[in-house]
C-alpha positions as CSV (number, residue, x, y, z in Angstrom):
1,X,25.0,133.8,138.5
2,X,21.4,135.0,138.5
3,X,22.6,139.0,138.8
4,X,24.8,138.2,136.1
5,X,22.3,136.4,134.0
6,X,20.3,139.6,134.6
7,X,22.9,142.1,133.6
8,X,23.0,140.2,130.1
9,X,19.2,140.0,130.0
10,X,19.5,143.6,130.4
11,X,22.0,144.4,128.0
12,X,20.6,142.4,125.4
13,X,17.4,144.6,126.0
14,X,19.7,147.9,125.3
15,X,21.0,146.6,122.2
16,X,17.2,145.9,120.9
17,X,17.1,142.4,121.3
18,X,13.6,141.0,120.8
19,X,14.3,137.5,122.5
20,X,16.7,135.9,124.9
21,X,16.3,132.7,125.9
22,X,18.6,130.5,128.3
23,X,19.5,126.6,128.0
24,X,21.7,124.6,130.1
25,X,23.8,122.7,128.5
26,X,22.3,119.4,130.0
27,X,19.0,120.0,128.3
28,X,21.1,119.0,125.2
29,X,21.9,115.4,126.9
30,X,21.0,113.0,124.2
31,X,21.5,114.7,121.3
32,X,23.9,113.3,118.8
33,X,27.7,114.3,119.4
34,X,27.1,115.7,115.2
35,X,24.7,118.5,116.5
36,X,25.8,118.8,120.1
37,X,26.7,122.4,121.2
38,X,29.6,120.6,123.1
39,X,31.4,119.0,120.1
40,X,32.0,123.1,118.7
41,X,32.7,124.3,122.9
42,X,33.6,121.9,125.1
43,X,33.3,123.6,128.2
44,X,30.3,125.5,127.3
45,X,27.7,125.3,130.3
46,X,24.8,127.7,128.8
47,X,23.3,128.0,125.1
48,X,22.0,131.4,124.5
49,X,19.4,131.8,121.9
50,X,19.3,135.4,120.7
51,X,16.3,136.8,118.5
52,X,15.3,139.4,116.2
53,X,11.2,140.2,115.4
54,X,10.7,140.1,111.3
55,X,8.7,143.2,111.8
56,X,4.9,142.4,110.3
57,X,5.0,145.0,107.4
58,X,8.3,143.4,106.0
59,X,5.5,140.7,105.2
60,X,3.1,143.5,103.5
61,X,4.6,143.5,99.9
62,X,4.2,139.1,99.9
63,X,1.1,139.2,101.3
64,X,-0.2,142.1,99.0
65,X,1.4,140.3,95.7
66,X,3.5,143.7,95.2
67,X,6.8,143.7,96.6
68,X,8.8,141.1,96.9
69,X,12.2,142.3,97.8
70,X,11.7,143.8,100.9
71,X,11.0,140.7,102.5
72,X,14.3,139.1,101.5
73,X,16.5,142.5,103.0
74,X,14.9,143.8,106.2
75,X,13.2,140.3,106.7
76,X,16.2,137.7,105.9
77,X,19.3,139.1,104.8
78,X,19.8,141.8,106.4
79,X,18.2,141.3,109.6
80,X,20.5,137.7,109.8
81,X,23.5,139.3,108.7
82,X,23.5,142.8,110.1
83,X,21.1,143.6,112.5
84,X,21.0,140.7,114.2
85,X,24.6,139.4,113.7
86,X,25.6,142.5,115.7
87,X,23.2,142.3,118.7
88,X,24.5,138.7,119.2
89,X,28.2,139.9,118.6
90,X,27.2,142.6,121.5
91,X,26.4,140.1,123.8
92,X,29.2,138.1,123.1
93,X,31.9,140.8,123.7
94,X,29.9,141.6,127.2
95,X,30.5,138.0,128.5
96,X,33.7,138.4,127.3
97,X,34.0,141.6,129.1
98,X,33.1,139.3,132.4
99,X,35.7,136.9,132.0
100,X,33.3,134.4,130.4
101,X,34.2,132.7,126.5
102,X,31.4,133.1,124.0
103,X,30.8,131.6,120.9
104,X,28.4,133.2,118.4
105,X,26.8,131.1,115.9
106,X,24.9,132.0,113.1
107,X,22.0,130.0,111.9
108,X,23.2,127.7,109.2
109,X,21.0,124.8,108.0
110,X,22.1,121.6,110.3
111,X,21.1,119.5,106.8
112,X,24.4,120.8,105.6
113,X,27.2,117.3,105.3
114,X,30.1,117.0,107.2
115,X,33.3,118.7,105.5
116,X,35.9,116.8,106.4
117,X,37.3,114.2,108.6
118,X,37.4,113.9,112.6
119,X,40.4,115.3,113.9
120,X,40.7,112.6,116.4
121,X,39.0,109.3,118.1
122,X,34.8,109.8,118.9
123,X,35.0,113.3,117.8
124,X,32.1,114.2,114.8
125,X,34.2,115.9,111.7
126,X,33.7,119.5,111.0
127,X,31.4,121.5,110.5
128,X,29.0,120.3,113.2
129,X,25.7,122.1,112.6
130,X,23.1,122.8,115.6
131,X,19.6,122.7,114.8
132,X,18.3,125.9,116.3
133,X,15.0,125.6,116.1
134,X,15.1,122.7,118.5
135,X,17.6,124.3,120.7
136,X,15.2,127.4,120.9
137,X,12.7,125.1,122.6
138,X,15.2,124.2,124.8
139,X,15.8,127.4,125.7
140,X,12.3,128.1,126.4
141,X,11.4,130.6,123.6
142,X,8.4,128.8,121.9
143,X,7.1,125.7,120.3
144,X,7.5,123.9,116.8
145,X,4.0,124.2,115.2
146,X,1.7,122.1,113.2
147,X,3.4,123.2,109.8
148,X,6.8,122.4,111.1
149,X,7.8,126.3,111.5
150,X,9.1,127.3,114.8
151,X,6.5,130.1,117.1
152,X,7.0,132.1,120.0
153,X,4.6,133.6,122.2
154,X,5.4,137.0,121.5
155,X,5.9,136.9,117.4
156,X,4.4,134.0,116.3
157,X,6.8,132.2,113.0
158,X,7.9,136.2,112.9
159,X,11.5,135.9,114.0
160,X,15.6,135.2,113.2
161,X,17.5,133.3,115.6
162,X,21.0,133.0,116.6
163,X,23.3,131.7,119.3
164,X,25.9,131.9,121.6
165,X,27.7,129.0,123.5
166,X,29.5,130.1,126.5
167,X,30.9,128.8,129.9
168,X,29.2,130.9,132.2
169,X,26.6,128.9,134.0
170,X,23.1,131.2,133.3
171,X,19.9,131.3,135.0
172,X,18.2,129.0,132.2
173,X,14.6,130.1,130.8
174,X,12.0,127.5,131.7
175,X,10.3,125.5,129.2
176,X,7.5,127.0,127.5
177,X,4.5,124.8,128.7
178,X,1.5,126.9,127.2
179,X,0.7,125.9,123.8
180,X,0.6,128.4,120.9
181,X,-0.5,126.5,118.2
182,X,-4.2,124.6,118.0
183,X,-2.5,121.7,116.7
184,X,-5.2,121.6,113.9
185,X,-5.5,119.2,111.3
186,X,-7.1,122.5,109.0
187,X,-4.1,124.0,109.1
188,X,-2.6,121.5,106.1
189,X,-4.5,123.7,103.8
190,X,-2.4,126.9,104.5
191,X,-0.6,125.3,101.9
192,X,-2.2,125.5,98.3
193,X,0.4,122.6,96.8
194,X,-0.7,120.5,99.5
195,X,3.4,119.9,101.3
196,X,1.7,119.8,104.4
197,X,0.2,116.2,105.1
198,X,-2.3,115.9,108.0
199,X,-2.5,112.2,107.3
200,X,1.0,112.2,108.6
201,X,1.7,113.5,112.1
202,X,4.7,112.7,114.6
203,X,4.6,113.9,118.1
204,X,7.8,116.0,118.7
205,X,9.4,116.1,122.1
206,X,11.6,118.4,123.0
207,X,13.0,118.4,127.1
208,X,9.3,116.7,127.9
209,X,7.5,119.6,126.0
210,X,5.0,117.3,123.3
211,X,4.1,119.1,120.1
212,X,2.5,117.7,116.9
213,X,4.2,118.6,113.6
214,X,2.9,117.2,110.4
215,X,4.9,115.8,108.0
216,X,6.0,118.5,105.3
217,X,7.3,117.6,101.5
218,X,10.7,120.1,101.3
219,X,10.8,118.9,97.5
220,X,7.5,120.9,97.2
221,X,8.5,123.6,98.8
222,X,11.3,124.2,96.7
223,X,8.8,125.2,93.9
224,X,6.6,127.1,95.6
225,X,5.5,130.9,94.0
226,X,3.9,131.7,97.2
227,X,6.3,133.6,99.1
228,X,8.9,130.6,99.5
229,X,12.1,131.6,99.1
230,X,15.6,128.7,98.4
231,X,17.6,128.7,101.6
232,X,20.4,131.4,101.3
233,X,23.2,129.2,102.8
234,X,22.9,125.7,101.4
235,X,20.9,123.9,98.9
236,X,20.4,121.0,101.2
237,X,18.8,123.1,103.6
238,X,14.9,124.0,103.9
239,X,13.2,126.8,101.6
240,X,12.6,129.4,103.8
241,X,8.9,129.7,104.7
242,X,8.7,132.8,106.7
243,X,7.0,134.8,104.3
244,X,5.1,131.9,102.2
245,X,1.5,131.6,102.3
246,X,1.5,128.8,105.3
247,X,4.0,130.6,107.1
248,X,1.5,134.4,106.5
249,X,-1.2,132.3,106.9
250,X,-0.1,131.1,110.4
251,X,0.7,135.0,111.8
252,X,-3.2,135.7,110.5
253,X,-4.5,132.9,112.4
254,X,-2.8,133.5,115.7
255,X,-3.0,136.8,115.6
256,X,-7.3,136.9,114.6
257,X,-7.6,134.0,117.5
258,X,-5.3,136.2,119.6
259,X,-2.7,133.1,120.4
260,X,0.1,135.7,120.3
261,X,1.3,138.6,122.6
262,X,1.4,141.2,118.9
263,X,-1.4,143.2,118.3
264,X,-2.3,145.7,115.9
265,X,-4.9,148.3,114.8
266,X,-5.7,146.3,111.6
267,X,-5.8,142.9,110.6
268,X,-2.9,141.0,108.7
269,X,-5.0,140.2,105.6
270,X,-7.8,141.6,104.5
271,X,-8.9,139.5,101.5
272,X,-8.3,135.9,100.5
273,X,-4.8,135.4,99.7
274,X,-3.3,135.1,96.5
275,X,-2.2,131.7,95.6
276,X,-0.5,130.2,92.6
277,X,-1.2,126.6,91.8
278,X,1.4,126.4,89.8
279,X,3.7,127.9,87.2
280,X,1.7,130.6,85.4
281,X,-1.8,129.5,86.7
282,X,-3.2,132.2,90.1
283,X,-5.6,132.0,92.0
């Protein structure tokens, strides 16, 4: 299957796909039957994870205090349920084209509950949710960093992910073994209402691939004026962080201490950011 693997690697690259990453369904062993890509395909071999850049200036508006809708059209909604719902859609219908099933899945939070009740002995009840930042790893497109948001080499926290399940049996990506972020106990205070707890780390492995994350407060995220956004599927899911200060704050770090493939002719931010404390009070 590696020609075929390549023909879809090249596709996907026709239909402006930023990432494309590979996991065989083994490197899910161990993970409970509730968030197992099997219990949704049962015959599925490969997990494709298929991403989209958030391109930089989507962030400009947040980061300059200006604009703040952009972000949630080109750099959530949209991109999720347009641009990047049809590249993964395209991929699907050419492994379908090949004789091989695929299952596109969009990235809902995998805090949602269960709605319903098994169907029948030792199977989870619906809907079972796939955490796809961890099956990203597994698929060998980046790292969960310090602040709990996941980075690839290329983009950094810049991207949307989705996936496909599928029976063909892929050439998988290998794990990423280079580490993107420093790991570093500073990076707590990207985050002006403190949610990010240095005192509190846990060592994260993912298919042998170690990364520490610190412990984040959700709750406190919820109320942050910083570029936090509620999640757009699910109130029990996370705030999305992607263009909140820690999350803008990362892409400046990496990209200054070049840790990332992007560059640019100008820096990301070029003043101290804005900050609000909390309600009414800026900084």
């Amino acid at each position: 299957m590696k020609d075929f693997t390549l023909q879809l690697r090249d596709y996907g690259g026709v239909n402006r796909v930023d990432l494309l990453g590979i996991a065989p369904i083994e490197r899910f062993d161990g993970v409970p039957k509730e968030r197992h890509p099997s219990s949704i395909f049962p015959e599925a071999r490969s997990v494709v994870v298929v991403g989209k850049r958030i391109t930089r200036g989507v962030l400009r508006g947040v980061e300059e205090g200006t604009q703040f809708d952009l972000y949630p059209m080109y750099g959530r909604d949209w991109l999720n349920n347009r641009i990047l719902a049809m590249a993964t859609f395209k991929l699907g219908e050419f492994l379908e084209d090949n004789g091989w099933e695929a299952v596109p899945l969009p990235n809902l939070p995998f805090e949602v509950p269960a709605l319903g009740i098994p169907v029948r002995p030792n199977q989870p009840p619906p809907n079972v949710m796939i955490d796809f930042e961890d099956a990203a790893v597994r698929a060998g497109l980046g790292e969960i960093g310090y602040c709990g948001i996941f980075l690839t080499p290329q983009f950094g926290p810049r991207q949307r992910i989705q996936m496909i399940l599928t029976d063909a049996k892929l050439e998988p990506n290998p794990i990423l073994e280079k580490a993107i972020c420093s790991g570093s106990k500073d990076h707590a205070e990207f985050c002006p209402l403190g949610a990010i707890d240095a005192s509190c780390e846990t060592t994260v492995e993912i298919c042998g691939k170690q990364m520490v994350v610190a412990r984040v407060d959700f709750e406190k995220c919820k109320t942050c004026k910083n570029g936090a956004y509620p999640n757009p599927y699910h109130v029990t899911g996370k705030p999305d962080r992607l263009a909140a200060i820690c999350a803008r704050s990362c892409v400046d770090y990496l990209e200054t201490n070049k840790a990332i493939d992007s560059s640019f002719h100008n820096p990301f931010r070029k003043r101290a950011p804005w900050k609000v404390i909390e309600e009414r009070k800026l900084l």
